[in-house]
C-alpha positions as CSV (number, residue, x, y, z in Angstrom):
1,X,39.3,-53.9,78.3
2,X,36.4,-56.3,77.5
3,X,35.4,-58.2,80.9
4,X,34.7,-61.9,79.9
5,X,33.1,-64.9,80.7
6,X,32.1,-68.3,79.3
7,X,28.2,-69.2,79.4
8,X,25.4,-69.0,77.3
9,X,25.2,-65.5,75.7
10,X,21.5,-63.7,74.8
11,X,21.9,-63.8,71.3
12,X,21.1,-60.2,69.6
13,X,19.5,-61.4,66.2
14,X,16.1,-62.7,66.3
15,X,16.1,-66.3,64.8
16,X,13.5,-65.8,62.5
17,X,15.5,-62.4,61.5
18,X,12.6,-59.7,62.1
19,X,13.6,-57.3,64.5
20,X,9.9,-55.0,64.6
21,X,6.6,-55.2,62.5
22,X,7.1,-54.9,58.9
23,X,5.3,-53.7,55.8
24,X,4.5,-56.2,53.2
25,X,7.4,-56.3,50.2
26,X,8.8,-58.3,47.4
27,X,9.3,-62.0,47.6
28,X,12.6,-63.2,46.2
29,X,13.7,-66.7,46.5
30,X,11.9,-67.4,49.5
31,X,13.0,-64.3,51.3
32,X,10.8,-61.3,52.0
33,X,12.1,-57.5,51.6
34,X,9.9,-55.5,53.5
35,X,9.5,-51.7,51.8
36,X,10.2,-50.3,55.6
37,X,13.5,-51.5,55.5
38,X,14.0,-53.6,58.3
39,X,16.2,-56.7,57.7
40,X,14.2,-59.7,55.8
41,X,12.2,-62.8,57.1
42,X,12.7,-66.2,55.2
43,X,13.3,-69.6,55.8
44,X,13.5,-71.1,59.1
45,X,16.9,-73.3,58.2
46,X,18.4,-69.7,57.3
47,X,17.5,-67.9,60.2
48,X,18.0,-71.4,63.0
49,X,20.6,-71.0,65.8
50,X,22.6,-73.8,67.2
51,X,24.7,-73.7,70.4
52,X,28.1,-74.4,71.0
53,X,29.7,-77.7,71.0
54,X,31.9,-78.4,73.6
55,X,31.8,-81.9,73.7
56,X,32.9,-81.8,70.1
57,X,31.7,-82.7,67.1
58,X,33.9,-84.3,64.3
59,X,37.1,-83.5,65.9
60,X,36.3,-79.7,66.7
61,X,35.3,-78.6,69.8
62,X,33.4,-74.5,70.1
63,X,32.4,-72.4,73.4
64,X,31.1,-69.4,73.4
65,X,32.9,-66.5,75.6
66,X,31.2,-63.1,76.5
67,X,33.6,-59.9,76.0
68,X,31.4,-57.6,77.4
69,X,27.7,-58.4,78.5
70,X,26.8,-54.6,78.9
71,X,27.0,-54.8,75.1
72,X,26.4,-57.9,74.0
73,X,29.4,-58.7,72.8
74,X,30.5,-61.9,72.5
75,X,32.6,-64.9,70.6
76,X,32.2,-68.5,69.7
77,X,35.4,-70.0,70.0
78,X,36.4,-73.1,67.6
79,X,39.6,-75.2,68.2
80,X,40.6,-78.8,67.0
81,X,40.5,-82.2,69.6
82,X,43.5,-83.9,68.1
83,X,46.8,-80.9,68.3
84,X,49.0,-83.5,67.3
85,X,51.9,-80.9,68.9
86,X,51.5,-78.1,66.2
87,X,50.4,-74.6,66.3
88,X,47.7,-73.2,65.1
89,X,46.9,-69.9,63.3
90,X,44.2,-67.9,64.3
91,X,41.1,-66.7,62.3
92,X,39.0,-63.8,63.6
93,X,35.7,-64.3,62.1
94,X,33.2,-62.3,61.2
95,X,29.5,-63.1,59.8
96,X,27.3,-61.2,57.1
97,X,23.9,-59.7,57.4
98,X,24.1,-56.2,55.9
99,X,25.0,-55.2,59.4
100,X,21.6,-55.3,60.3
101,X,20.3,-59.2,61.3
102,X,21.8,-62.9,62.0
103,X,24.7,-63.5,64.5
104,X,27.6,-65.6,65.0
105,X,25.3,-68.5,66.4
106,X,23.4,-69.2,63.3
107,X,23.7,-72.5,62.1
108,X,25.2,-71.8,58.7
109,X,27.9,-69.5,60.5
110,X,28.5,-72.3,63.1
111,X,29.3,-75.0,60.3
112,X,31.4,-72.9,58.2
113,X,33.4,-72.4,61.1
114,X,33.7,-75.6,62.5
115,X,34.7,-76.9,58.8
116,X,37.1,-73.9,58.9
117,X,38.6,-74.9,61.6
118,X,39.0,-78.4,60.7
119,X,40.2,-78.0,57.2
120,X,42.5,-75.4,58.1
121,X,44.1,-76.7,61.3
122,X,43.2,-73.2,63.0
123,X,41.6,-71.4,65.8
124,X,38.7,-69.5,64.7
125,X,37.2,-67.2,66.7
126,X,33.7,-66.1,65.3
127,X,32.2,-62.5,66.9
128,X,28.9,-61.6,67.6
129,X,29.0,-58.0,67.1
130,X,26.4,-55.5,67.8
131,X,23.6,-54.9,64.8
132,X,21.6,-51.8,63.3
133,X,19.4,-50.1,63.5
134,X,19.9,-50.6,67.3
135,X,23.7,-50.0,67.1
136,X,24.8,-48.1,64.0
137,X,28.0,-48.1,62.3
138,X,30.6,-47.9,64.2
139,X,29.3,-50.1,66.7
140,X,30.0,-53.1,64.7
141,X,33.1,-51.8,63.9
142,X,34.4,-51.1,67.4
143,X,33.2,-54.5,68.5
144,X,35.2,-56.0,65.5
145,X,38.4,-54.4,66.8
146,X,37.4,-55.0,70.5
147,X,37.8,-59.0,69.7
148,X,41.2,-58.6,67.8
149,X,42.6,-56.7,70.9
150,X,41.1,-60.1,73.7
151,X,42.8,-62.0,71.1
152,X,45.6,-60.5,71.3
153,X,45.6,-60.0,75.0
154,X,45.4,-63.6,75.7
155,X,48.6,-64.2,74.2
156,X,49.8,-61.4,77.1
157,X,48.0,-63.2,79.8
158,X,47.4,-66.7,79.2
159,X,44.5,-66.2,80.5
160,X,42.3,-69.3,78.2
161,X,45.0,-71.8,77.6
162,X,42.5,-74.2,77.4
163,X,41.2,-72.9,73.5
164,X,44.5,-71.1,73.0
165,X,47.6,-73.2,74.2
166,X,48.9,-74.4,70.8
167,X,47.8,-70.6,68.8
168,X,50.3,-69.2,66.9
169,X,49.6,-65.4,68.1
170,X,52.2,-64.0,65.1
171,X,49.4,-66.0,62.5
172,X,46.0,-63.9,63.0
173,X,44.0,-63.3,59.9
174,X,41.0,-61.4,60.0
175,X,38.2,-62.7,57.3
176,X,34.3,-61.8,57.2
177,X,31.4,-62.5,54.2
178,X,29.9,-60.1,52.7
179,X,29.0,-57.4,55.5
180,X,31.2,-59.2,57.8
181,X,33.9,-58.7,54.8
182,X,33.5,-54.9,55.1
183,X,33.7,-55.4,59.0
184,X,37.3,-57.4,58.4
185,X,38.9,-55.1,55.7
186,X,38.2,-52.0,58.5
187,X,39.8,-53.9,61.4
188,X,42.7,-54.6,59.3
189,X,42.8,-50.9,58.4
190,X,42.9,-49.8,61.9
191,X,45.1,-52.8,63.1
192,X,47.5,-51.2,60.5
193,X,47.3,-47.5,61.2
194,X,47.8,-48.3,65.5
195,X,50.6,-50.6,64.4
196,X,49.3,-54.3,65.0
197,X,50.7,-56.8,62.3
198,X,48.2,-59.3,61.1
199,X,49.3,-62.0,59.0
200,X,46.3,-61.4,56.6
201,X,42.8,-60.7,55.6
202,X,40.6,-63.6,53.8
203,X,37.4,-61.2,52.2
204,X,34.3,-62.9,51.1
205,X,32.1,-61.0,48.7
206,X,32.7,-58.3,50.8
207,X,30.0,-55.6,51.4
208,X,30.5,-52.0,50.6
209,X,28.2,-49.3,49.4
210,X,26.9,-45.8,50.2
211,X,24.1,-43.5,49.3
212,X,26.3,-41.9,46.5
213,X,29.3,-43.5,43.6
214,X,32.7,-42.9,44.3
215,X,35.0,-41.5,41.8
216,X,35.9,-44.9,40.8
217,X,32.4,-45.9,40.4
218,X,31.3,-43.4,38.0
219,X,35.0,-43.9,35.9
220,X,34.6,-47.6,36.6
221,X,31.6,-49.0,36.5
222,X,28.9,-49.5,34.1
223,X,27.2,-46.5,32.2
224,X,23.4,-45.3,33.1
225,X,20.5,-44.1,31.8
C-alpha cells in the first residue's frame, strides 16, 4: 500500500522540460524537437511550476500528498473552501506529456485543476506519475492505478478527512489529456476487469499510438502512398 505524507515533493520533470543533452531539431511554434528524441524544450510559461495553495486561492484550496517517496509518486490534492453541506464527486487527474516530460505541478495543470474543481463542485486529485525514458510503460500506468486504490482506501480509513470529508466515494471519474488520456482509459480498464466501479471516464484528446496500424487503422483511416 502506498506510504504517504504531505510536504513538498521533488518534482520528477525538469521545469524547462529537458531531461539530458539534446541534438539540435525542428522548431515548431516555439517548441524544439530534438532528432534524439528526448522530450522538447520551449517556452518558460509552458514548462513553469507553481506550488500548492493551501491557503486558497479563489475559493479552492490544493496540497500536495506523497504516495510513495521511493518512487516519486505523489498527488496534488484540490478541494473547495465553501462545502455549503454537499458532497462532492471525485476526479482523478491525470496530465499529458507523451509520457515522457511535465508533471502534475506545472502551472497550466495546476489552473485547470483548480478551475475544475471550482466549476465542478469536485475533489480533484491530480497525480504525478513516474515519466520515460527513466520509468517505461507500465510505470505510469501502475502509478495511475496506485492513486485510484489511496483514493479509494481513504474512504476505508478516514484517514484525510480534512480534503475528503464531504467526497462522494460512489462518484470517482478518472480523466487525463492527451497522454494522461491514454493513462485514464487504462485505469478504467483495469478498475473494470478487478471489479472497481467508477462512475466514469472524462478523455481529453487522448494519446494512443504504436510503432505499427491496427487493423482498424489500415480499414479506417486514410489511404497512403
Amino acid at each position: 500500500m502506498c506510504r504517504c505524507e504531505t510536504g513538498r515533493p521533488t518534482h520528477l520533470a525538469p521545469k524547462n522540460g529537458r531531461r539530458g543533452a539534446q541534438s539540435s531539431g525542428n522548431q515548431i511554434g516555439g517548441f524544439v524537437f530534438a532528432e534524439d528524441g528526448s522530450p522538447p524544450t520551449g517556452p518558460a510559461w509552458f514548462f513553469a511550476e507553481v506550488p500548492a495553495n493551501p491557503a486558497s486561492i479563489d475559493g479552492v484550496a490544493s496540497r500536495d500528498v506523497i504516495l510513495d517517496k521511493d518512487r516519486g509518486l505523489w498527488v496534488r490534492v484540490f478541494r473547495l473552501e465553501e462545502l455549503e453541506n454537499r458532497t462532492l464527486p471525485i476526479v482523478i487527474f491525470y496530465h499529458g506529456g507523451g509520457f515522457v516530460y511535465m508533471s502534475a505541478a506545472n502551472a497550466i495543470f495546476h489552473r485547470f485543476c483548480e478551475a475544475l474543481s471550482r466549476k465542478l463542485g469536485a475533489i480533484v486529485v491530480s497525480v504525478n506519475y513516474r515519466l520515460a525514458p527513466e520509468h517505461r510503460l507500465p510505470a505510469a500506468y501502475d502509478d495511475g492505478y496506485d492513486a485510484l486504490n489511496w483514493v479509494r482506501e481513504i474512504a476505508k480509513s478516514s484517514s484525510d478527512q480534512d480534503a475528503f470529508a464531504h467526497a462522494d466515494f460512489s462518484k470517482i471519474f478518472v480523466m487525463g489529456d492527451s497522454a494522461g488520456g491514454n493513462l485514464a482509459a487504462r485505469v478504467a480498464l483495469r478498475a473494470a476487469q478487478d471489479g472497481i466501479p467508477l462512475a466514469g471516464q472524462i478523455l481529453l484528446q487522448p494519446f494512443y499510438g504504436g510503432t505499427s496500424r491496427t487493423e482498424s487503422e489500415l480499414r479506417l483511416g486514410p489511404p497512403t502512398r
